[in-house]
C-alpha angles and dihedrals in degrees: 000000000000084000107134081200108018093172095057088047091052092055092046098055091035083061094049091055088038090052082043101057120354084207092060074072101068091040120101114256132212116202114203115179106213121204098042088158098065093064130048120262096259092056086060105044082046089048087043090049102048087041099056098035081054093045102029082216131114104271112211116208104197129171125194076217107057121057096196089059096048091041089053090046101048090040082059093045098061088052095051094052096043 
């Protein structure tokens, strides 16, 4: 979340898993942005949105620090792996 470009973070790491193993490619991803507690609400909505318009994937926003995001997370986490 402290990313001054997280899309272009998120491209660059993308790449390395990509150059480490072409089949990571065709898996499903999950994006979970850490830290949410260290920048204001509407950093994070705007940093959600452009990564998901540029993803097309569900961004998570968690925080060690706040019970109602990592409920919500791992809420969403047990759907996705039944």
């Amino acid at each position: 979340m402290e990313s001054v470009n997280p899309v272009s973070d998120y491209l660059v790491i993308r790449n390395e898993l990509i150059s480490y193993n072409k089949k990571l490619d065709d898996k499903k991803e999950i994006i979970v942005l850490t830290k949410s507690d260290t920048v204001s609400p509407e950093h994070h909505k705007e940093v959600t949105k452009l990564l998901s318009q540029k993803t097309k994937n569900k961004v998570f926003v968690v925080s060690i620090l706040d019970n109602e995001y990592l409920k919500t997370f791992s809420d969403a986490l047990v759907k996705l792996l039944k």
